[in-house]
C-alpha positions as CSV (number, residue, x, y, z in Angstrom):
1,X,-19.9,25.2,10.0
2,X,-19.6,22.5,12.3
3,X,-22.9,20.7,13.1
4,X,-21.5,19.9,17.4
5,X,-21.1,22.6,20.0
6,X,-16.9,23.6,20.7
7,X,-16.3,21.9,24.0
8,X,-13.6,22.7,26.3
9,X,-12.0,19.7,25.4
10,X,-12.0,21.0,21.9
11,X,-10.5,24.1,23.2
12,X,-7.5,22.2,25.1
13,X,-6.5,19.9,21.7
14,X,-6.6,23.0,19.7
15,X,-4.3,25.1,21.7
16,X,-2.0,22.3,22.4
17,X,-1.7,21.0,18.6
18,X,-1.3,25.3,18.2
19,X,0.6,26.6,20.8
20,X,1.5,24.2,23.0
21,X,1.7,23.1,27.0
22,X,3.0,25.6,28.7
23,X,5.6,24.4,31.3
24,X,3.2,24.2,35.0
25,X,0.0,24.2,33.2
26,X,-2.5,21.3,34.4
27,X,-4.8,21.0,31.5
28,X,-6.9,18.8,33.9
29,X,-7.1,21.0,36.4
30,X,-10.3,23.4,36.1
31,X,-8.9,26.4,33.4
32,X,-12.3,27.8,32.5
33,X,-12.2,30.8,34.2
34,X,-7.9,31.2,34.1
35,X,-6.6,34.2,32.3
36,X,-5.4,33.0,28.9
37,X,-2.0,34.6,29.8
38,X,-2.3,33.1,33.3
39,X,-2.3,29.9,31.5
40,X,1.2,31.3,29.7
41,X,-0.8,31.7,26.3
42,X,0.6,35.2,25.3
43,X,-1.5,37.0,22.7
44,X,0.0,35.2,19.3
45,X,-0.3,31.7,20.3
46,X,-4.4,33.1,20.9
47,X,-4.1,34.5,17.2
48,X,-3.4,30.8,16.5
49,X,-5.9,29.1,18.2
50,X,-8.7,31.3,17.2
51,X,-7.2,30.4,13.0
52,X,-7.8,27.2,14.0
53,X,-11.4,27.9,15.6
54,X,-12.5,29.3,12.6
55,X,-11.2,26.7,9.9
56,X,-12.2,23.9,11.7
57,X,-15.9,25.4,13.6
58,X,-16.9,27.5,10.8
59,X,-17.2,30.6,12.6
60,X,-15.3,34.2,12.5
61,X,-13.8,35.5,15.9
62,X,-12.9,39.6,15.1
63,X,-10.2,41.0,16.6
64,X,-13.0,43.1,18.9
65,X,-14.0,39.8,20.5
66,X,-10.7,38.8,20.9
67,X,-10.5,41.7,23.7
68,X,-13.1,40.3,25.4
69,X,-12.4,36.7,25.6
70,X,-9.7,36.2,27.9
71,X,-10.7,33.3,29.3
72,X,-11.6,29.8,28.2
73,X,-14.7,30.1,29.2
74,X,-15.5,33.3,27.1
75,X,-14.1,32.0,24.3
76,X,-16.1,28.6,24.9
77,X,-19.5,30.9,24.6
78,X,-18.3,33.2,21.5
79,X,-17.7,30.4,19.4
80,X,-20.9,28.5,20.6
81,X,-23.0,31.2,20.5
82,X,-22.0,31.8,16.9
83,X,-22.5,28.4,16.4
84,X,-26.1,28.3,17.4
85,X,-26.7,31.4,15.6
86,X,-26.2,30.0,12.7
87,X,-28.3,27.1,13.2
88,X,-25.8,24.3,14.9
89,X,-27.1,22.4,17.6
């Protein structure tokens, strides 16, 4: 479990080193509340990014909160509020 909360800069490294840039996307622009598959991250490159959530944060993302997290945003407070559920800062 990591002991520092997942930061949207986390999030951008991770689904580069993952999936990739898609061609247009501005990872400098504000993303947070952009459709994943606005962004051009189609639902497999997501199944990648969350595998890597999970080995590196220590937390489990189910396939019912993938559903729901379509956003960076979301997905920044799944994995954070797992995080301080189980006792991270």
């Amino acid at each position: 479990m990591s002991n520092r909360p997942f930061t949207i800069d986390d999030l951008k490294r991770i689904l580069h080193a993952s999936a990739g840039v898609p061609e247009g996307v501005d990872f400098d622009a504000d993303i947070l509340d952009v459709a994943f598959d606005g962004l051009g991250y189609e639902s497999l490159a997501l199944l990648e990014t969350c595998g890597s959530i999970e080995r590196e944060f220590g937390v489990s993302i189910d396939d019912d909160s993938m559903t729901i997290t379509d956003t960076p945003r979301t997905l920044l407070r799944l994995v954070n509020d797992q995080l301080v559920a189980a006792g991270a800062p």
